[in-house]
C-alpha positions as CSV (number, residue, x, y, z in Angstrom):
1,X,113.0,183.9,207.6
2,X,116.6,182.8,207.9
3,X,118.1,179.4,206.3
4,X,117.9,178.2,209.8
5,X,114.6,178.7,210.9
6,X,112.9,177.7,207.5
7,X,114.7,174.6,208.0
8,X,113.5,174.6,211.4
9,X,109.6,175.2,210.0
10,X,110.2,172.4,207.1
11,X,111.6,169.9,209.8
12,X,108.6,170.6,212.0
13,X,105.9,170.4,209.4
14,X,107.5,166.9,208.2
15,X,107.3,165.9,211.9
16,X,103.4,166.7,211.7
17,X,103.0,164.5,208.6
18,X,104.8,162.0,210.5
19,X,103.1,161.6,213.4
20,X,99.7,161.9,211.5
21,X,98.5,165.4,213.5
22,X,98.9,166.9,209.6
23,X,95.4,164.9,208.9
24,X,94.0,165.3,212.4
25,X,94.4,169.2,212.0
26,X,93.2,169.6,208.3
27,X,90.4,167.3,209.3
28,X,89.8,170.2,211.8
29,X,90.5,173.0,210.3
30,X,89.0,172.2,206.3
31,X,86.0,175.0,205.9
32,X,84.5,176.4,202.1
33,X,86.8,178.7,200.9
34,X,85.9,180.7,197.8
35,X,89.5,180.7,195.9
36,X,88.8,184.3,194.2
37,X,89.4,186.4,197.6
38,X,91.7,183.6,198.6
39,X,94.7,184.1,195.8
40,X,93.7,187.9,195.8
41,X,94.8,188.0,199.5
42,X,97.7,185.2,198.8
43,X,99.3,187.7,195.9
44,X,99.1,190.6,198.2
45,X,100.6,188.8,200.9
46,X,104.1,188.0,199.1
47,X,105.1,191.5,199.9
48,X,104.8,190.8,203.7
49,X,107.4,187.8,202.9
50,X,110.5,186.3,202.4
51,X,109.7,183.9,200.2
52,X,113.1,183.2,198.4
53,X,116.6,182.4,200.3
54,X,117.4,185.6,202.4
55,X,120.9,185.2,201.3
56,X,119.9,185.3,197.4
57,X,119.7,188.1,195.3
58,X,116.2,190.0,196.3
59,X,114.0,190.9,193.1
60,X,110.1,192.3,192.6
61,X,108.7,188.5,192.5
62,X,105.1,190.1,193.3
63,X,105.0,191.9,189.9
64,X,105.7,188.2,187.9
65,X,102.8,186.8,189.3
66,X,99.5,186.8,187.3
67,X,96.3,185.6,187.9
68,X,93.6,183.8,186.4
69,X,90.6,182.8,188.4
70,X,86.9,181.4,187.4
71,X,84.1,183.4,189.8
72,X,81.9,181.6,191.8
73,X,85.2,178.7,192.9
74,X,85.1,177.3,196.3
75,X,86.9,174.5,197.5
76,X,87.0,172.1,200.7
77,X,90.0,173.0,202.2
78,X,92.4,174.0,204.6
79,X,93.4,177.6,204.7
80,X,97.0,177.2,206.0
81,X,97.9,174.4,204.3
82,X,96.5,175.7,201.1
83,X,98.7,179.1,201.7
84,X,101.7,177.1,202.3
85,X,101.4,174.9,199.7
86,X,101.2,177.2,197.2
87,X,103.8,179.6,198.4
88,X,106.2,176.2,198.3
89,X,105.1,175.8,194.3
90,X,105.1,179.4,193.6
91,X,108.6,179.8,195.2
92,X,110.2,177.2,193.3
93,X,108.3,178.5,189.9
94,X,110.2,182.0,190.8
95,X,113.3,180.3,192.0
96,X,114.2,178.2,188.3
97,X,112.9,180.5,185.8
98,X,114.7,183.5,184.5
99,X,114.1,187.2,186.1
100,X,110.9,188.8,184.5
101,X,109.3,185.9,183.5
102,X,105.6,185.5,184.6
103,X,104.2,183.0,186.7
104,X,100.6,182.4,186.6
105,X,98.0,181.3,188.4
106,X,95.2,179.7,186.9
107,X,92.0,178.5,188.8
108,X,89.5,176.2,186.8
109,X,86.3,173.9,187.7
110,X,87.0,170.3,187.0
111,X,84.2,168.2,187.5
112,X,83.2,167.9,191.4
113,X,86.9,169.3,192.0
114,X,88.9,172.7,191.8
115,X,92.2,172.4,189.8
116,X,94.5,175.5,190.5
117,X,97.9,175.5,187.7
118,X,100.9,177.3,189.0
119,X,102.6,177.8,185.3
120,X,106.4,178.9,184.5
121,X,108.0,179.9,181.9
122,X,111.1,178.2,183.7
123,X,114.1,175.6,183.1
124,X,112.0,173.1,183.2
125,X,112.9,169.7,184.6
126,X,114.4,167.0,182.8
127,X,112.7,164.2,181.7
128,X,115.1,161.8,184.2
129,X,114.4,163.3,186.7
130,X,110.9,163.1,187.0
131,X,110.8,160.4,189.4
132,X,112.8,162.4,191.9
133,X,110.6,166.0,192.3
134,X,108.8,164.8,195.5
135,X,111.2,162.7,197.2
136,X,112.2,164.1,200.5
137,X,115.3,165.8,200.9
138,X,116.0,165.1,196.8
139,X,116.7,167.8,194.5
140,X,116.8,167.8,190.2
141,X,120.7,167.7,189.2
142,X,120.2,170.2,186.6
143,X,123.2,172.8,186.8
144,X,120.7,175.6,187.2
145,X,118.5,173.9,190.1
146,X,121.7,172.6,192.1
147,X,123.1,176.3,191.7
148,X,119.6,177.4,193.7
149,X,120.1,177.1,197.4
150,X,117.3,174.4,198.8
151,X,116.6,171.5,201.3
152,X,114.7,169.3,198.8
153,X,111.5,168.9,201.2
154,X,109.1,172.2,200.0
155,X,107.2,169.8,197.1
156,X,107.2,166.3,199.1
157,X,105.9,168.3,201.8
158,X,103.6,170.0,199.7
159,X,102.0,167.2,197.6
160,X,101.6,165.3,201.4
161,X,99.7,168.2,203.1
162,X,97.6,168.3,199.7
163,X,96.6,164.7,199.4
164,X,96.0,165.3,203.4
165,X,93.1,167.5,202.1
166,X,92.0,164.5,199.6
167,X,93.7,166.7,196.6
168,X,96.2,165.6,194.2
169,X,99.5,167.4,193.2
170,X,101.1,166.6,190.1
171,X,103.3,168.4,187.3
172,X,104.3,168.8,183.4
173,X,107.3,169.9,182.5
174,X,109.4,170.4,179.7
175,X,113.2,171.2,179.3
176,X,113.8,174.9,178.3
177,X,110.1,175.5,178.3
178,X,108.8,175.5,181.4
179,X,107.1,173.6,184.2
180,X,103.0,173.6,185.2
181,X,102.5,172.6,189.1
182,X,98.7,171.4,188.9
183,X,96.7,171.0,192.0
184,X,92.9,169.3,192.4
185,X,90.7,170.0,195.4
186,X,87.3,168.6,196.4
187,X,85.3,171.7,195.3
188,X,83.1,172.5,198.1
189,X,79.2,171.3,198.1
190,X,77.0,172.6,200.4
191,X,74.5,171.4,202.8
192,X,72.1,168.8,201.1
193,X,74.1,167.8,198.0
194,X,75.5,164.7,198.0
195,X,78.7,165.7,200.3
196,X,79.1,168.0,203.1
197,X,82.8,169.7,204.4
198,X,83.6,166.5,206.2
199,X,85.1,163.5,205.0
């Protein structure tokens, strides 16, 4: 996808979020979905994409990402969404770490939810600058993130589209070490327990 029309997509999906249809449609469209199959097919789908800036430098990104899943993990959720807001987190864990670091994925129960880390090995972000990572159209000032081409709308549009799905993003980070994306989903309970897939 070109600058343009990933701008275009960005644009469109913050319109959604505006108008409200982002919770009308994830309201519609939350089923069970059993997260081992769900990141295996996620992982394989990265070579069907451009998921860094066209105009950048294309690398093996596929190969640095590893995986780390619980069996038996199913969550209450959104299937698109969920996609997109991991390939948003997963593209900016590539996008500020070094070439041949790994990036992995690591899927957990947590109680009655599902928390899914997205770690790097990266720049990290600085400590000022926490307050900034989800603000639309805002990006860290850090020489090696302003260097990175970017719109400063994948996390805010993330962490909205996730808390649409009554989830929670959030993140640790430290300088020169690296940064862990973290993400909580209502894990999903089936028929007769004390929730069902709506809410």
């Amino acid at each position: 996808m070109s600058r343009a029309g990933r701008l275009i997509s960005m644009l469109d999906r913050l319109q959604d979020i505006r108008t409200g249809k982002v919770k009308e449609t994830i309201r519609e469209s939350r089923k069970k979905i059993e997260l081992e199959g769900f990141i295996e097919d996620f992982v394989e789908s990265l070579d069907e994409i451009t998921l860094l800036d066209p105009e950048s430098e294309t690398h093996d990104y596929r190969s640095r990402v590893k995986t780390s899943i619980r069996d038996g993990l199913y969550v209450n959720a959104s299937s698109p969404y969920l996609n997109s807001a991991l390939r948003e987190i997963l593209r900016n864990a590539i996008m500020y770490s070094l070439i041949g670091t790994p990036v992995t994925i690591v899927i957990l129960p947590k109680a009655d939810n599902v928390q899914i880390d997205i770690i790097d090995e990266g720049y990290g972000i600085r400590a000022k600058e926490n307050d900034r990572v989800f603000d639309p159209f805002s990006r860290a000032r850090q020489p090696q993130i302003i260097s990175e081409f970017g719109y400063g709308l994948a996390l805010y549009l993330a962490k909205t589209e996730i808390e649409a799905m009554n989830g929670r993003l959030w993140f640790t980070s430290k300088e020169g070490v690296g940064t862990t994306f973290s993400i909580q989903l209502p894990a999903w309970k089936d028929a007769g327990s004390s929730s069902s897939s709506t809410s």
